[in-house]
Structures are given as structure tokens and as C-alpha cells.
MDTraj code that builds the backbone (N, CA, C; nanometers):
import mdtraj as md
import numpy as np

residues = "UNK UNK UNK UNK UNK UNK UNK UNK UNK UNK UNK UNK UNK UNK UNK UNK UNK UNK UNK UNK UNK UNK UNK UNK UNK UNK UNK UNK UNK UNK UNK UNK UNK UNK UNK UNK UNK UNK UNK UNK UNK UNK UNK UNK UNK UNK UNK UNK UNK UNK UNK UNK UNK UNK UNK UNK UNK UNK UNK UNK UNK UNK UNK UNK UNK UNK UNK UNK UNK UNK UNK UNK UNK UNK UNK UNK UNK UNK UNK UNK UNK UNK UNK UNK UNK UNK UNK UNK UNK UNK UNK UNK UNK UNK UNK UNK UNK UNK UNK UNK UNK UNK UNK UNK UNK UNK UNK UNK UNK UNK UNK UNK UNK UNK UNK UNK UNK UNK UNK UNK UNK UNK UNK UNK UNK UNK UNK UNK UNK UNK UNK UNK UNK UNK UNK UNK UNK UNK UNK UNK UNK UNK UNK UNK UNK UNK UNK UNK UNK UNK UNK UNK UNK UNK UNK UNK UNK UNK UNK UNK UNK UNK UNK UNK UNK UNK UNK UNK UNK UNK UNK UNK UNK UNK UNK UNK UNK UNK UNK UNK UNK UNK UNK UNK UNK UNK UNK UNK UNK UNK UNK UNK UNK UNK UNK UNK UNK UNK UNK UNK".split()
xyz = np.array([
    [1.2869, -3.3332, 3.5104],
    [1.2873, -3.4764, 3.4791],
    [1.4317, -3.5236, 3.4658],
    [1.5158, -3.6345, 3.5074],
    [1.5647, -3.6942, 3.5032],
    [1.6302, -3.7741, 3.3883],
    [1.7535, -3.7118, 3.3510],
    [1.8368, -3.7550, 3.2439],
    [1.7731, -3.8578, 3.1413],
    [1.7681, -3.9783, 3.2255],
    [1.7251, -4.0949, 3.2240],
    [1.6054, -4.1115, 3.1772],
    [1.5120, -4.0535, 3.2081],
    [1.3884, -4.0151, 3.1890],
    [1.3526, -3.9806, 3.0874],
    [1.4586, -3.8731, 3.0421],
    [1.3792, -3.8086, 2.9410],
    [1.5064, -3.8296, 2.8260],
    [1.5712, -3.9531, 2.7849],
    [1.6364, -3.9964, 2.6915],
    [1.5180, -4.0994, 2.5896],
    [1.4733, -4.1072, 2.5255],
    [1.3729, -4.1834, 2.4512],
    [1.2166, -4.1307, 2.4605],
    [1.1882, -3.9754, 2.5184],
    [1.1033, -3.9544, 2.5061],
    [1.0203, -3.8791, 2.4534],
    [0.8885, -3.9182, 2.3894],
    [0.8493, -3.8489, 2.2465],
    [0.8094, -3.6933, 2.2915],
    [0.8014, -3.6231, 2.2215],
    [0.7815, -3.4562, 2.1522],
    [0.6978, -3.4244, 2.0946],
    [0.5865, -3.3439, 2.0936],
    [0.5349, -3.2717, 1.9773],
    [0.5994, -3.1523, 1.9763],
    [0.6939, -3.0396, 1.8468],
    [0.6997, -2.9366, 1.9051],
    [0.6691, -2.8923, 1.7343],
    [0.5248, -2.7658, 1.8404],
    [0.4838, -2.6721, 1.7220],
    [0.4528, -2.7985, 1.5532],
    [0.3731, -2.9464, 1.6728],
    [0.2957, -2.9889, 1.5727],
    [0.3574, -3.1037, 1.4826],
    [0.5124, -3.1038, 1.5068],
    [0.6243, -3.2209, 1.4145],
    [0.6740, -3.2929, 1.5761],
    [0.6763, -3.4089, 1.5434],
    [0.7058, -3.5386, 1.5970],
    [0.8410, -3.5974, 1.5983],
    [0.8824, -3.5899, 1.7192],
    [1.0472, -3.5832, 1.7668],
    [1.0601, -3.6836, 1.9004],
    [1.1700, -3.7436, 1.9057],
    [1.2293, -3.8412, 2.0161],
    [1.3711, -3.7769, 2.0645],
    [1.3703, -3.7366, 2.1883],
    [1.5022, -3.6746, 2.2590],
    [1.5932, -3.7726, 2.2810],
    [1.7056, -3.7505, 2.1898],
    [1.7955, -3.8818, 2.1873],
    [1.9901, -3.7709, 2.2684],
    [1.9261, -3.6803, 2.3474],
    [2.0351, -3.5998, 2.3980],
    [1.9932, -3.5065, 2.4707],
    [2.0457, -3.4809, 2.6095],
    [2.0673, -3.3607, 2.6770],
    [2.1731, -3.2681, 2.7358],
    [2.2217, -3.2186, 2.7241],
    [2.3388, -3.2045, 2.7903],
    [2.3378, -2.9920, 2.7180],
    [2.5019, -2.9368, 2.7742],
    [2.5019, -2.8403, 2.7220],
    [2.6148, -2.8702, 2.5961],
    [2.6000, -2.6971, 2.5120],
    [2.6619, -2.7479, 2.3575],
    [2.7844, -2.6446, 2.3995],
    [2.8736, -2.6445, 2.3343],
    [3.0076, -2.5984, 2.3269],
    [2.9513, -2.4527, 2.2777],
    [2.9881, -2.3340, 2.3061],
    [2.9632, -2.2255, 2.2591],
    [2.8070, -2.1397, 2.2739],
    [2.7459, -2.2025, 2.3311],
    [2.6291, -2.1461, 2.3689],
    [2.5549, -2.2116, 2.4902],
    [2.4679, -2.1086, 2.5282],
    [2.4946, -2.0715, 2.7347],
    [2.3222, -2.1812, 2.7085],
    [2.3188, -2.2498, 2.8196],
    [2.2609, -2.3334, 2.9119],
    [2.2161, -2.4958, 2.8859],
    [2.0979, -2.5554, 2.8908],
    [2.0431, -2.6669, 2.8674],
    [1.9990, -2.6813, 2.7434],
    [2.0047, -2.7396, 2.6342],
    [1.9539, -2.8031, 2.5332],
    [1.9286, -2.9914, 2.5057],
    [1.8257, -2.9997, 2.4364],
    [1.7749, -3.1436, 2.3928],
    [1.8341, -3.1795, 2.2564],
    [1.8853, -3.2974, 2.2641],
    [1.9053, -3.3208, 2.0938],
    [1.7831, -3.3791, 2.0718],
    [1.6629, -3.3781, 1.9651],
    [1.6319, -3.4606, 1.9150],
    [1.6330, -3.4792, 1.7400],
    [1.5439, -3.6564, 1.7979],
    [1.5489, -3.6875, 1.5941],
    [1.3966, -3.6915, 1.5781],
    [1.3992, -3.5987, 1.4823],
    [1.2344, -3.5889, 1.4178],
    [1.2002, -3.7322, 1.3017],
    [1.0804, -3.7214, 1.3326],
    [1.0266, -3.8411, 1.2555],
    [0.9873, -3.8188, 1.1141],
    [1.0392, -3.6602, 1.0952],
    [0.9981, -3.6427, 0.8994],
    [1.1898, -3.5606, 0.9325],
    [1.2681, -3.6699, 0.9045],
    [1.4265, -3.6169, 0.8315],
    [1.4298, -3.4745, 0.7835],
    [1.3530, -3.4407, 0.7415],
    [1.3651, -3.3324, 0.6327],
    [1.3530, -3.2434, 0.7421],
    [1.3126, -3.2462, 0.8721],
    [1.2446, -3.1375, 0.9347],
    [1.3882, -3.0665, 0.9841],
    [1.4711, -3.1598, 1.0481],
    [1.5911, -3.1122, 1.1264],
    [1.7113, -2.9939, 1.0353],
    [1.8172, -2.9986, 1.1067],
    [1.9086, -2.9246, 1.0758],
    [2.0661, -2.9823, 1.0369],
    [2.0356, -3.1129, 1.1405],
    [2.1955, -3.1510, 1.1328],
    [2.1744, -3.3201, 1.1444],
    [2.2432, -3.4201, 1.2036],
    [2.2502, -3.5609, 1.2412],
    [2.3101, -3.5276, 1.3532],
    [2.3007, -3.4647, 1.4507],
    [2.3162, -3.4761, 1.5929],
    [2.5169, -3.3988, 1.5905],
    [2.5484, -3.3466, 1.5003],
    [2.6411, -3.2822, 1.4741],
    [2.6379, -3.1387, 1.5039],
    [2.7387, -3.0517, 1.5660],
    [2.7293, -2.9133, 1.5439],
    [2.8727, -2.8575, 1.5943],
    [2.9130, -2.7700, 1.4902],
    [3.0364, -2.7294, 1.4943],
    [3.1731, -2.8334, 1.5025],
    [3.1191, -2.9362, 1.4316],
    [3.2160, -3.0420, 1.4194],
    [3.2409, -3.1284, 1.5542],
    [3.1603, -3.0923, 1.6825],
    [3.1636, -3.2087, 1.7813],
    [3.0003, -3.2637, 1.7051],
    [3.0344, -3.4246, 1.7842],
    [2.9269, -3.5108, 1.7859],
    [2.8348, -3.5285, 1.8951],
    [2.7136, -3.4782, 1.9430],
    [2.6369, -3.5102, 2.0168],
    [2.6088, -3.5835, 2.0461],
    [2.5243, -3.6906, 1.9385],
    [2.4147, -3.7906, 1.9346],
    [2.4192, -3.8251, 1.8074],
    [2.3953, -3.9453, 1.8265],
    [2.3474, -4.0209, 1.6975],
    [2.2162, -4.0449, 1.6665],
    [2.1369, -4.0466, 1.5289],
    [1.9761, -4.0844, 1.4851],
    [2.0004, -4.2142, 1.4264],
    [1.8882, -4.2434, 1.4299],
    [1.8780, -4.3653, 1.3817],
    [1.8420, -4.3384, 1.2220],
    [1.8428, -4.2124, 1.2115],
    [1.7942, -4.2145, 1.0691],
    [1.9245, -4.1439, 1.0182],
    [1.9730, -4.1955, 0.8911],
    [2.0867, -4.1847, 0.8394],
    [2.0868, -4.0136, 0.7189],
    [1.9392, -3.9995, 0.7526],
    [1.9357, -3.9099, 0.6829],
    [2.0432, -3.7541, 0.7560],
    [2.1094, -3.6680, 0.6306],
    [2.1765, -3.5407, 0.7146],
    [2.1046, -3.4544, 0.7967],
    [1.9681, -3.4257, 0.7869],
    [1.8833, -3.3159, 0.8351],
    [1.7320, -3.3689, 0.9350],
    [1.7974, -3.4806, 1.0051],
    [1.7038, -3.5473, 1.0693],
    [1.7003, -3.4908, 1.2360],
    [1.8120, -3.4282, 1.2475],
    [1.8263, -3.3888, 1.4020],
    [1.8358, -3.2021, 1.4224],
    [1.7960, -3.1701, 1.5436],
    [1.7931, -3.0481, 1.5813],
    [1.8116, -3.0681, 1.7491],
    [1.8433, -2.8958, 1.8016],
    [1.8354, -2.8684, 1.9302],
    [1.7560, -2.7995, 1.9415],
    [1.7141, -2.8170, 2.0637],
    [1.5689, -2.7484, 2.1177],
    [1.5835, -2.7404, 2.2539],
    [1.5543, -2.6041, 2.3206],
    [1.5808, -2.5914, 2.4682],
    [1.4388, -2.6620, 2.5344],
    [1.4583, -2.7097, 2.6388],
    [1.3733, -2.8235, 2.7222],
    [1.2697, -2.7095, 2.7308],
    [1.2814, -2.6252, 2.7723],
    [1.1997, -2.5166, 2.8516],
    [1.1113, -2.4328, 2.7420],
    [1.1100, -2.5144, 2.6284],
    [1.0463, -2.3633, 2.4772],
    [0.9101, -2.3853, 2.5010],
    [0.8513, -2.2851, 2.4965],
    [0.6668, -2.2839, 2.4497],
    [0.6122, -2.3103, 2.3501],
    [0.7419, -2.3987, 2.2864],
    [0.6886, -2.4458, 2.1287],
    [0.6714, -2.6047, 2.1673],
    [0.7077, -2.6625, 2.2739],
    [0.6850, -2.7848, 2.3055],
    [0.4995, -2.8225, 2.3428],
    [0.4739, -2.8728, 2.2539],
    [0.2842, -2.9064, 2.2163],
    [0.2883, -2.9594, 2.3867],
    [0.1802, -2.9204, 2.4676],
    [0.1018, -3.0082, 2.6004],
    [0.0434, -3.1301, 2.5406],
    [0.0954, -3.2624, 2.6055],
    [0.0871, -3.4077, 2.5838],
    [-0.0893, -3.4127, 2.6901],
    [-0.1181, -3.5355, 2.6738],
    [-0.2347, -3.5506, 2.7620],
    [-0.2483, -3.7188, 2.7268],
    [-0.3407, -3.7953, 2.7871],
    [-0.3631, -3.9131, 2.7978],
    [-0.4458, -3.9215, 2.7236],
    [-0.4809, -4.0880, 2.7378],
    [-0.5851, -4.1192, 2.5975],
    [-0.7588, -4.0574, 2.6324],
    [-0.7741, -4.0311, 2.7685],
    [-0.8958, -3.9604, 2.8137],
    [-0.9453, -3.8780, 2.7587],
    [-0.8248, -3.7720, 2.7693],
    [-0.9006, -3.6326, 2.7406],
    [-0.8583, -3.6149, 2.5980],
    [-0.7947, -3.7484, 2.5263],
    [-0.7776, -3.7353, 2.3935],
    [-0.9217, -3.7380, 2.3002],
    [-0.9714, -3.8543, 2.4054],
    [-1.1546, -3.8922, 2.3563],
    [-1.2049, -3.7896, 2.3575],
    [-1.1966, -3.7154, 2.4631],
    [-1.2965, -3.5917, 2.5268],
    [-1.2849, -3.4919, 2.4118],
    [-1.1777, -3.4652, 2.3848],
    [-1.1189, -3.3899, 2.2571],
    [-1.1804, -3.4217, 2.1559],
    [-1.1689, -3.5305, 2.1147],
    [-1.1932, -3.5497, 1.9557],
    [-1.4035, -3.5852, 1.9585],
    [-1.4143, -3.6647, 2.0482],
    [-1.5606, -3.7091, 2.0188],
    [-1.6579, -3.6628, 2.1445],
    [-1.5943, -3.5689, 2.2318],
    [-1.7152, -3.5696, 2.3842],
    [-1.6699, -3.4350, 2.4197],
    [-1.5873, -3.3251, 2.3441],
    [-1.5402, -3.2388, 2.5126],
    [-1.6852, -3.1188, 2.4904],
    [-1.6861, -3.0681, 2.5815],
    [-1.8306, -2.9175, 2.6067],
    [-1.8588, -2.8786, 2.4725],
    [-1.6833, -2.8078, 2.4148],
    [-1.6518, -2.7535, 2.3153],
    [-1.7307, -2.7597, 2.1760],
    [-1.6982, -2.9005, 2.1514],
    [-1.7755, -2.9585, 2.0494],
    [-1.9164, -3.0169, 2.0795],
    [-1.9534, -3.0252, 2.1720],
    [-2.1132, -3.1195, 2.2182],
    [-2.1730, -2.9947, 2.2209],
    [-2.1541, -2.8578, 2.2071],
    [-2.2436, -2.7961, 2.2308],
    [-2.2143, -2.6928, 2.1218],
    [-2.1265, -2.7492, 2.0160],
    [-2.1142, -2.6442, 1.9188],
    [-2.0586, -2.4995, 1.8963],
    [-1.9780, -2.4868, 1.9977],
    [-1.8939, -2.3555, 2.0253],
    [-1.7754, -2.3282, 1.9500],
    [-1.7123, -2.4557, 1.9390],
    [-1.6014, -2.4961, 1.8493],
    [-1.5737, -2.5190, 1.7537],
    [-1.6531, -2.5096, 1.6364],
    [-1.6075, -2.5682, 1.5204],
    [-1.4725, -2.5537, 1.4899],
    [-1.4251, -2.6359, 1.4358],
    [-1.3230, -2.6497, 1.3833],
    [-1.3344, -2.6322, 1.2076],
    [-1.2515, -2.6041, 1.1344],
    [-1.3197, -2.5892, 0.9912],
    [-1.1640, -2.6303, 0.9071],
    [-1.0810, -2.6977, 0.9355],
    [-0.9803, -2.7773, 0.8489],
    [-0.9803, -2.8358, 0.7696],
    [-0.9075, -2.8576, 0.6409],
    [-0.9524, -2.9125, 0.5637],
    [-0.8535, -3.0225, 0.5455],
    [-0.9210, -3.1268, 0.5215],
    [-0.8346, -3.2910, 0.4791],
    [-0.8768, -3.2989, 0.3659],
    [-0.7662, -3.4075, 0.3107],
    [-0.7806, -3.5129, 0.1749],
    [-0.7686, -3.6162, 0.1665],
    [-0.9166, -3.7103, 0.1140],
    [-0.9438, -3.7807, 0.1093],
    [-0.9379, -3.8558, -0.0343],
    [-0.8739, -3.9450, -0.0872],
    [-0.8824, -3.9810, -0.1809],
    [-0.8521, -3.8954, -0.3159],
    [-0.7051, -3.7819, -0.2598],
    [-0.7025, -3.7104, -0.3540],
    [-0.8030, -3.5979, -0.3468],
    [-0.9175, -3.5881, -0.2824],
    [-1.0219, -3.4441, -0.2753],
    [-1.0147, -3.4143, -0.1632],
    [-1.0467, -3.2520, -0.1212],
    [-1.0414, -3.1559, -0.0053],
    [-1.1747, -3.2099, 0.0180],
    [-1.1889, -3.1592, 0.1386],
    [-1.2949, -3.1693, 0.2263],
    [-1.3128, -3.1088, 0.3418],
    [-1.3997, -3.0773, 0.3946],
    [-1.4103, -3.0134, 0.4900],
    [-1.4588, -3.0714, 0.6314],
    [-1.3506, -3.0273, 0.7706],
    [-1.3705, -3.1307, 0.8536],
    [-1.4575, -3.1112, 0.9402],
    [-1.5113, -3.0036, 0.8927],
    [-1.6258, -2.9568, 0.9567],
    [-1.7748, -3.0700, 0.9803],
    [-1.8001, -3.1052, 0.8753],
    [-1.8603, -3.2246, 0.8817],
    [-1.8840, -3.3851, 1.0070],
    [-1.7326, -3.3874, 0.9638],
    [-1.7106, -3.4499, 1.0536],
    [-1.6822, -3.4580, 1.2257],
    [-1.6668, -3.3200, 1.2453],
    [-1.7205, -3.2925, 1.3798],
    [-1.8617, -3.2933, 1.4454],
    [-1.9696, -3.2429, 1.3245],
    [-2.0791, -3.2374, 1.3549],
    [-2.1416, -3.4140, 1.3435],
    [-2.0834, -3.5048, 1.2527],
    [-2.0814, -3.6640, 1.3210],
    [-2.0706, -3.6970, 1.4699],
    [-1.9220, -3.6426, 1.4399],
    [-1.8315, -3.6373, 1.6083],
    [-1.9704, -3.6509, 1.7346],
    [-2.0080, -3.4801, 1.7143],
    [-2.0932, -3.4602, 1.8241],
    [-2.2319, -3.5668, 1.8806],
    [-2.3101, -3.6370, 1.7161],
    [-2.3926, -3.7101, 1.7609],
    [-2.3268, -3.8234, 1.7586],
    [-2.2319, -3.8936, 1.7673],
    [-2.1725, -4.0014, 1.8084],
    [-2.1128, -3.9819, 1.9311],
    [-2.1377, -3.8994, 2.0242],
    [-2.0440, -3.8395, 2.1247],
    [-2.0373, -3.9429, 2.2572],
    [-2.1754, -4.0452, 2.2175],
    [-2.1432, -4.1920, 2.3400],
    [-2.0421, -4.2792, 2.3087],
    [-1.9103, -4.2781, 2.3848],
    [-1.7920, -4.3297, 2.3287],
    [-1.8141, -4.4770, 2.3048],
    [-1.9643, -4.5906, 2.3810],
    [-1.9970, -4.6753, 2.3784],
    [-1.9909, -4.7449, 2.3022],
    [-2.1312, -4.6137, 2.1677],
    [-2.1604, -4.6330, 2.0370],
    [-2.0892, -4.6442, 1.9001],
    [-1.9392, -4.6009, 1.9254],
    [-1.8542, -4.5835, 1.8419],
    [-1.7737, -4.7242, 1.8367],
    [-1.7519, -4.7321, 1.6850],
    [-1.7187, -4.8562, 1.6384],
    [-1.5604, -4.8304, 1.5235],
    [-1.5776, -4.7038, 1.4790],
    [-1.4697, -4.6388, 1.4150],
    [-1.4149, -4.5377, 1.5037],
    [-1.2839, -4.5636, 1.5802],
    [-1.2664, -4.4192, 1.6778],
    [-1.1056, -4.3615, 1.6151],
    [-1.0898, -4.2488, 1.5493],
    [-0.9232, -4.2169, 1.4987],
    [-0.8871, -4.1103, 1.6106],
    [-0.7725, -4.1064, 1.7108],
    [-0.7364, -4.0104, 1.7831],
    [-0.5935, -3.9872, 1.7101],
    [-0.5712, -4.0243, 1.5781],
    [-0.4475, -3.9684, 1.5132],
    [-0.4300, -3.8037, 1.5794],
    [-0.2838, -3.8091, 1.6241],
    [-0.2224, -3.6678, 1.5932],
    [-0.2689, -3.6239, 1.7200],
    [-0.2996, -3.6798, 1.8112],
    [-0.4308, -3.5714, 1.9425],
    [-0.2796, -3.5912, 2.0682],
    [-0.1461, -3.6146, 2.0189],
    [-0.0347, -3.5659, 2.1471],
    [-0.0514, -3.6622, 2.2617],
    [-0.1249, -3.8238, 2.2482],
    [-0.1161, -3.8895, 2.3303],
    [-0.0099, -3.9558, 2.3869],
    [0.0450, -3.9666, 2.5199],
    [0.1610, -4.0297, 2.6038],
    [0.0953, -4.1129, 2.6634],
    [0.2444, -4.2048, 2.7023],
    [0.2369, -4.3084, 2.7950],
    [0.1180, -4.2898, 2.9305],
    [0.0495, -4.3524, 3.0121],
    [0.0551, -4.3422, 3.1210],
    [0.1292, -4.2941, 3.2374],
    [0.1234, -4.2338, 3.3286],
    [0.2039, -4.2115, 3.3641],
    [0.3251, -4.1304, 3.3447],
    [0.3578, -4.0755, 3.2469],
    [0.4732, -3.9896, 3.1577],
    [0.4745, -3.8695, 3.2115],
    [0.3727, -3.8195, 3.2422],
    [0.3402, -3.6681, 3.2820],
    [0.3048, -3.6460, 3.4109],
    [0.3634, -3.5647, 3.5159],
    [0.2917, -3.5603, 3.6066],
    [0.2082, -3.4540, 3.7123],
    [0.1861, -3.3837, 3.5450],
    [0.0614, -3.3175, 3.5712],
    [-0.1087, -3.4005, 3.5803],
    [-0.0927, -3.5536, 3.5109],
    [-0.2133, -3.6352, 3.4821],
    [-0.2110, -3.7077, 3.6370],
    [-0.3258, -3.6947, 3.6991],
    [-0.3394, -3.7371, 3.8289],
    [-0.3921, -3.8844, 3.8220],
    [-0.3748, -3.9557, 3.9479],
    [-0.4044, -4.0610, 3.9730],
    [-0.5691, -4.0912, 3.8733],
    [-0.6451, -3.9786, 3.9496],
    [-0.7633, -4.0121, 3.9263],
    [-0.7901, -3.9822, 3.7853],
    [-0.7005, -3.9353, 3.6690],
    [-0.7702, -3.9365, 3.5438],
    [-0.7098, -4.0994, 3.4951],
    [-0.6248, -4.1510, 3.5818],
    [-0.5747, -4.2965, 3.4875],
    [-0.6952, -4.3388, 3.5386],
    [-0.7583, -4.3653, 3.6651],
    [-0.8566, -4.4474, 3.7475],
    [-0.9550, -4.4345, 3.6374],
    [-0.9884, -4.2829, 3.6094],
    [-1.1118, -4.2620, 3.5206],
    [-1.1378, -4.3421, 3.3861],
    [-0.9815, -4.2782, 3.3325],
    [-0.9812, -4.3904, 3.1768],
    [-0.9636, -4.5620, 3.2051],
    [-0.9349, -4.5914, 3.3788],
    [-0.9688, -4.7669, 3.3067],
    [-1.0776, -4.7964, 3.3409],
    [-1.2100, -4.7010, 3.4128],
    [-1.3095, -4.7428, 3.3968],
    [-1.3772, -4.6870, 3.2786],
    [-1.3510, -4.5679, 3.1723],
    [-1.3956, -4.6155, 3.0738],
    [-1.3622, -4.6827, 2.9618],
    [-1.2099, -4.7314, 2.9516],
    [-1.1678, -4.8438, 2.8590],
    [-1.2441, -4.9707, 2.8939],
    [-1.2483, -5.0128, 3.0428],
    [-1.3528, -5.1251, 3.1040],
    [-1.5000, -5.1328, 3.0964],
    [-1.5030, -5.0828, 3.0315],
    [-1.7311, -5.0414, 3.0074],
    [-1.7868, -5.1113, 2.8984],
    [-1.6573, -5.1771, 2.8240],
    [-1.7159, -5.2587, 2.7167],
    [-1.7574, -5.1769, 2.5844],
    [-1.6350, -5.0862, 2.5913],
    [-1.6531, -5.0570, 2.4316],
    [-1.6144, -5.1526, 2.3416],
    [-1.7198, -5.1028, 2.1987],
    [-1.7436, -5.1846, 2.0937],
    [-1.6421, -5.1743, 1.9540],
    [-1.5763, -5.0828, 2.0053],
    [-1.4082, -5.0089, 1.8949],
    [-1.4195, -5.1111, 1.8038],
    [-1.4098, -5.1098, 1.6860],
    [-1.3469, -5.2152, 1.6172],
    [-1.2433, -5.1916, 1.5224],
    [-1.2323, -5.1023, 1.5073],
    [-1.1070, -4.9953, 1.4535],
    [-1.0651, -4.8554, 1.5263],
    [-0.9509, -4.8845, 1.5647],
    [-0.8514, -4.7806, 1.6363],
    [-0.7463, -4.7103, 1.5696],
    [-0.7614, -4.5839, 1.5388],
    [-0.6133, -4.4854, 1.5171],
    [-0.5682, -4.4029, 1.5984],
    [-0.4362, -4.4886, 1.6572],
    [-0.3704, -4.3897, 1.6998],
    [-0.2531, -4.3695, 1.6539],
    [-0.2505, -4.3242, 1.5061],
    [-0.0991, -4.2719, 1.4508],
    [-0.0626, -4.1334, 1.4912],
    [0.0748, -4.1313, 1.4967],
    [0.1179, -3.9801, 1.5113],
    [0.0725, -3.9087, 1.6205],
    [0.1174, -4.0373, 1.7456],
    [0.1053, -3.9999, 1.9000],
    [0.2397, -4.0248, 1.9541],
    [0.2011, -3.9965, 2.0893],
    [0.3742, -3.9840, 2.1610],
    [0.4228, -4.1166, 2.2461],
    [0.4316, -4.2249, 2.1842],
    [0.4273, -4.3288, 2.2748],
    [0.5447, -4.3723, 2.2705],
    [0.6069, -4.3969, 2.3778],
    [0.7834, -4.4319, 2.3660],
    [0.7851, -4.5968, 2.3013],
    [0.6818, -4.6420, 2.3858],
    [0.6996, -4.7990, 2.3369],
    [0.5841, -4.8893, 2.3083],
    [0.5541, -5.0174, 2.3169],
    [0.4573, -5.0711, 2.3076],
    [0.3431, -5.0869, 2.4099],
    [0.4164, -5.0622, 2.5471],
    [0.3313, -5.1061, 2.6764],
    [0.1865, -5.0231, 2.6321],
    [0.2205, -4.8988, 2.6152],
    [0.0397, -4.7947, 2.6096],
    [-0.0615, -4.8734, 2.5506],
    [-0.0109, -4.8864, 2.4066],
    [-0.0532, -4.9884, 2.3121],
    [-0.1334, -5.0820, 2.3462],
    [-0.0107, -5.1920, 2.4110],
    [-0.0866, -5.3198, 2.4884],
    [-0.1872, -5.3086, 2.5732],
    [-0.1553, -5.1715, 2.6788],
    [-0.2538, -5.1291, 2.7598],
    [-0.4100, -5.1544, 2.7516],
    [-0.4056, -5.0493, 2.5975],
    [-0.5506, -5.0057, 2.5630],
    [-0.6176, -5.1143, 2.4856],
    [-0.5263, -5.1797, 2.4305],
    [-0.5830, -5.2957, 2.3333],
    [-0.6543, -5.3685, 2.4028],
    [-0.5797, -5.4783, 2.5402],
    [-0.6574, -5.5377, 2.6147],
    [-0.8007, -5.5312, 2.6343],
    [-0.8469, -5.4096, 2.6390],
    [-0.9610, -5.3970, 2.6692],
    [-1.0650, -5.3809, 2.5744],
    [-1.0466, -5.3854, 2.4746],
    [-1.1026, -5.3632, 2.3237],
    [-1.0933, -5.5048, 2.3008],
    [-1.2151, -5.5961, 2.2946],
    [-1.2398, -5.7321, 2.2683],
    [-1.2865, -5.7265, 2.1069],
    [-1.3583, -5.5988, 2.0731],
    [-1.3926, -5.6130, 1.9853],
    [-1.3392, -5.5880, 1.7914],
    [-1.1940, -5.5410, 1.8887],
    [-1.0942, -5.4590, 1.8061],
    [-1.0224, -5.5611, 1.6705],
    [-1.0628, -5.5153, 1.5370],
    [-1.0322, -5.5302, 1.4289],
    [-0.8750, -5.5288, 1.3593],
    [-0.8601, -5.3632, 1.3931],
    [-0.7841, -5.3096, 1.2968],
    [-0.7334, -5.2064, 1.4292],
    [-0.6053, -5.1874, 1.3967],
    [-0.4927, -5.1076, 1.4881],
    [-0.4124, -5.0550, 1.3821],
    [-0.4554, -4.9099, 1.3443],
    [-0.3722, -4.7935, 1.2729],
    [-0.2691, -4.7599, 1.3588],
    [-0.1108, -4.7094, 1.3231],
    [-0.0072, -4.7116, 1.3761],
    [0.1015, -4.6413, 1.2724],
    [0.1092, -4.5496, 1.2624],
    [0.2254, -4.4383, 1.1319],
    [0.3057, -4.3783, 1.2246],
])
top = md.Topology()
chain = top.add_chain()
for i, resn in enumerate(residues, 1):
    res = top.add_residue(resn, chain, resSeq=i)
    for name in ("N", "CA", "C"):
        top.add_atom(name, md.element.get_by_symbol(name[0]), res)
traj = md.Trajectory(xyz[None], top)
């Protein structure tokens, strides 16, 4: 990918949420590295500093907001579109047929819980039609287009099922990979019935 390209673009790696605000090589050690700035400060190492040259700058003023990361690590999470984000969370084999449980636990209001539950919802709500509350928080969604492993025909696919007249009336998609607003605007359009737009 292309310098250019890949200056402003989001990260999951190994699960924490990062924007590549640098590429280039570093003084003293051999090949390609990424600067980025993580979206929890605390996560990084430096502010785009190392060995007293300046890389990059964050926008976050915090000291431990930035790190390097080689382009090429297997710690970089696989991104996917908002499709197979659905398929994931409320439709894929996995879960429709019960192979998968998942058994994580969240907190709700201060109490654990088990998300087990809520998969087995998941599954009989699995007509994306019928769903009126849909959260794809955290499920590594990108731009359109961003990746080009995602073929023509899975965008074709998702605008005929964003176009089918779902009934969404609340959407989460916090703690996805979206560089900017366009995705956003994208998906909204088509959600007539849409309430509430979660966004962290």
C-alpha cells in the first residue's frame, strides 16, 4: 500500500485501536516500521519520539500514546466490512447452528454477565430484517473499499442488504476502523428508521 494510503489509517493490533500517523525506517534498526497513535494513551511507549529523533507527532499530548509496529506483524487483527461484520455477530453457520459459543463475560451496570446468553438471542434474531437493536461494536469494521482482499461482489452484496429495508433503529458501531465519516454516512442513508448512532 502506498505511503499515502496508509497515513491515517485505522489498526486493530492484538485487539487495541491505533491510527498510522508514520512510515518510514528508524535510525538504528534494520527495515520498515509504522508509527502509530493508539486510541487508549496509556497503551503506547513514546509520542512518536525515539532515541531523541522525532518521527511523528499525536494528536494526543499524552507521553505514552505512540508506538512502532512493523507493517508486516501477525499481531495486526484482519479488518472486514460491515457484511461479514453482521454475519459475525447475528447470522454466521458458527453461531446459527450452535458450534460456537462464545462464553465472555461483560458488565452491565456494574454486574458480570455472561455473553453467552446473548448469543443464543443473537441466533433467534438471526433475520437481520427483524432486528431493531443491532451493536457491531469492536467487530474490526473498515471503510469500503480499504481492503483489497473484499471483492466487488461483497460491497454489491452489502448494498443490497443495507437496501432491503431494514428496520435498525439503534446502531453501534463503536470501536471500529473507520478513517472518516464517509462509511458512516454510507450506512446511515439507508437506515430510515434509525434512532440512535453509538460512536466511542
Amino acid at each position: 500500500m502506498a505511503e499515502e494510503q496508509l497515513l491515517g489509517k485505522r489498526l486493530s493490533y492484538d485487539g487495541s485501536l491505533c491510527t498510522v500517523r508514520w512510515r518510514g525506517e528508524i535510525e538504528s534498526l534494520k527495515g520498515q516500521w509504522l508509527g502509530v497513535e493508539w486510541d487508549d494513551p496509556s497503551r503506547g511507549k513514546h509520542d512518536g519520539t525515539y532515541a531523541g529523533n522525532r518521527y511523528f507527532s499525536c494528536w494526543s499530548k499524552e507521553p505514552t500514546a505512540a508506538s512502532f509496529i512493523r507493517p508486516d506483524s501477525k499481531r495486526i487483527d484482519i479488518t472486514q466490512p460491515l457484511l461479514s461484520a453482521l454475519r459475525e455477530k447475528y447470522g454466521s453457520e458458527n453461531i446459527s447452528k450452535g458450534t460456537n459459543e462464545r462464553s465472555s463475560t461483560i458488565v452491565i451496570s456494574g454486574k458480570e454477565v455472561d455473553e453467552v446468553g446473548f448469543d443464543a438471542i443473537s441466533r433467534k434474531q438471526s433475520a437481520w430484517s427483524a432486528l431493531t437493536i443491532v451493536s457491531l461494536d469492536g467487530l474490526r469494521i473498515e471503510n469500503r473499499y480499504e481492503n483489497p482482499l473484499h471483492t466487488q461482489q461483497d460491497y454489491r452484496e452489502q448494498h443490497r442488504v443495507l437496501s432491503s429495508g431494514l428496520k435498525w433503529q439503534e446502531l453501534d458501531l463503536s470501536r471500529n476502523l473507520f478513517a472518516d465519516w464517509d462509511e458512516i454516512t454510507h450506512i446511515c442513508k439507508y437506515l430510515k428508521d434509525l434512532r440512535v448512532l453509538k460512536l466511542k
